[in-house]
C-alpha positions as CSV (number, residue, x, y, z in Angstrom):
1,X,15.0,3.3,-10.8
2,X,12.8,3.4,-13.6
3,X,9.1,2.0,-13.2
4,X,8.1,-1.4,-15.5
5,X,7.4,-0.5,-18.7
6,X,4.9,-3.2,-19.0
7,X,1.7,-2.7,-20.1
8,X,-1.3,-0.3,-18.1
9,X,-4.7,-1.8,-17.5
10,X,-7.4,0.1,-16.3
11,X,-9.3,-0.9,-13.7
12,X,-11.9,0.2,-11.3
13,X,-12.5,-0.9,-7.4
14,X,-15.3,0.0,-5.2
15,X,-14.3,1.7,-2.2
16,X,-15.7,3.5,0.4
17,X,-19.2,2.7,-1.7
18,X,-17.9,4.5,-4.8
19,X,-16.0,3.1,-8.0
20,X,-12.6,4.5,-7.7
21,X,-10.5,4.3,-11.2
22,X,-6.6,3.1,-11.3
23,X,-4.3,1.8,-13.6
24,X,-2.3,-1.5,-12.6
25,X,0.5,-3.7,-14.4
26,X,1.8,-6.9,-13.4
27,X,5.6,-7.9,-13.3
28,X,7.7,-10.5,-11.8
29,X,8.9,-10.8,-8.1
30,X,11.9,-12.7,-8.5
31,X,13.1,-12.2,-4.8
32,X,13.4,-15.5,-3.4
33,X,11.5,-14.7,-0.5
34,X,9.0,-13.5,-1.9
35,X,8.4,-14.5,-5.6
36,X,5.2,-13.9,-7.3
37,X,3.4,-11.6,-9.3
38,X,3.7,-8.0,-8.6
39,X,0.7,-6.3,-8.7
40,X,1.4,-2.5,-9.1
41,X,-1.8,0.3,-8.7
42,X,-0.5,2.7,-10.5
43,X,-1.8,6.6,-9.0
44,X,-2.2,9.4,-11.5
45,X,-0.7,11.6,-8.4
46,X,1.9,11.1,-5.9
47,X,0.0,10.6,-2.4
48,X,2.7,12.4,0.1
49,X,1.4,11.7,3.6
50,X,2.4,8.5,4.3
51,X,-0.8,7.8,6.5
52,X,-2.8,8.9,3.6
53,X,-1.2,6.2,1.8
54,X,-1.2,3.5,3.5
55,X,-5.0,3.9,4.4
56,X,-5.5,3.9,0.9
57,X,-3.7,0.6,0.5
58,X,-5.5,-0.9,3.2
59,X,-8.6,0.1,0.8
60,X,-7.6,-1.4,-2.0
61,X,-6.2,-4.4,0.0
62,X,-9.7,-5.3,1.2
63,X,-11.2,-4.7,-2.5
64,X,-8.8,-7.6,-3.8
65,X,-9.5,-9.5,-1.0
66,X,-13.2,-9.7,-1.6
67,X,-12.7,-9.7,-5.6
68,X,-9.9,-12.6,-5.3
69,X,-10.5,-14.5,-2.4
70,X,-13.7,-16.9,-4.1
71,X,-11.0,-17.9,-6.6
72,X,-8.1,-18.5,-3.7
73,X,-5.9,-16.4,-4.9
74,X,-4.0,-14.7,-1.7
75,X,-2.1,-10.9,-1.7
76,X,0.5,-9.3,0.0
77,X,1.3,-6.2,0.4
78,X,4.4,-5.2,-0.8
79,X,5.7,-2.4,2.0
80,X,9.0,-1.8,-0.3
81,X,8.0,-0.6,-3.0
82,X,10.3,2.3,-4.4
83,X,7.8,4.2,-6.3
84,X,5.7,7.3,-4.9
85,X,3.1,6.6,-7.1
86,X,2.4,3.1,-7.3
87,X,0.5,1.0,-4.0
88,X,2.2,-2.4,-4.7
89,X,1.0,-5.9,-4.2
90,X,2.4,-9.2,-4.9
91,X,0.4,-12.6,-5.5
92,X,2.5,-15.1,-3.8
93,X,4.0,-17.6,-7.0
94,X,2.6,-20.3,-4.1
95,X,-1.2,-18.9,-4.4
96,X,-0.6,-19.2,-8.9
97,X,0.1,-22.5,-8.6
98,X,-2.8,-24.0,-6.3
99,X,-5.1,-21.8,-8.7
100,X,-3.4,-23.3,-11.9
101,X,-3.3,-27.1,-10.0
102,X,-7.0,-26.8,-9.0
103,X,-8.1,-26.1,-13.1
104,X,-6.0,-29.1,-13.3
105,X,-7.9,-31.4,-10.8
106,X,-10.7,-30.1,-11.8
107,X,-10.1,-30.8,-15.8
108,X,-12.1,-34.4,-15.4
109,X,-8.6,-36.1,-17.0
């Protein structure tokens, strides 16, 4: 299985007190229990400990919770993700459309 071909953003998070770099790109969840955005960090290197990993997911997990959670926007972690060298998220479709209704609410109209 081949990874998205979508287009790479770079990006930078702080963690551990230093700006780390990464590349991410966005695709579509279409599983039905879990549709959303996916939200792939893409890692110039394969991590192989598993531990290693996940710590590192935890890391960036906390990031996006501090960057996206003043705008409501919730994140899962997405444990199946086939690729070695992507730490996967998905932004639950539910969280996209209270964001979008709130600009809605809040249009005056």
């Amino acid at each position: 299985m081949a990874l998205s071909q979508q287009p790479r953003y770079p990006v930078s998070l702080t963690i551990d007190g230093k700006k780390m770099p990464f590349q991410i790109q966005f695709d579509v969840n279409d599983n039905t229990t879990k549709m959303g955005i996916k939200m792939q960090f893409v890692l110039s290197q394969e991590i192989q400990d598993p531990r290693a990993k996940q710590e590192l997911a935890n890391k960036i997990s906390v990031a996006l919770q501090k960057r996206m959670g003043d705008a409501g926007i919730t994140i899962a972690y997405d444990d199946r993700n086939a690729y070695q060298n992507v730490i996967g998220f998905t932004i639950p479709l539910t969280s996209i459309s209270d964001m979008l209704m709130k600009t809605f609410k809040g249009s005056g109209e």
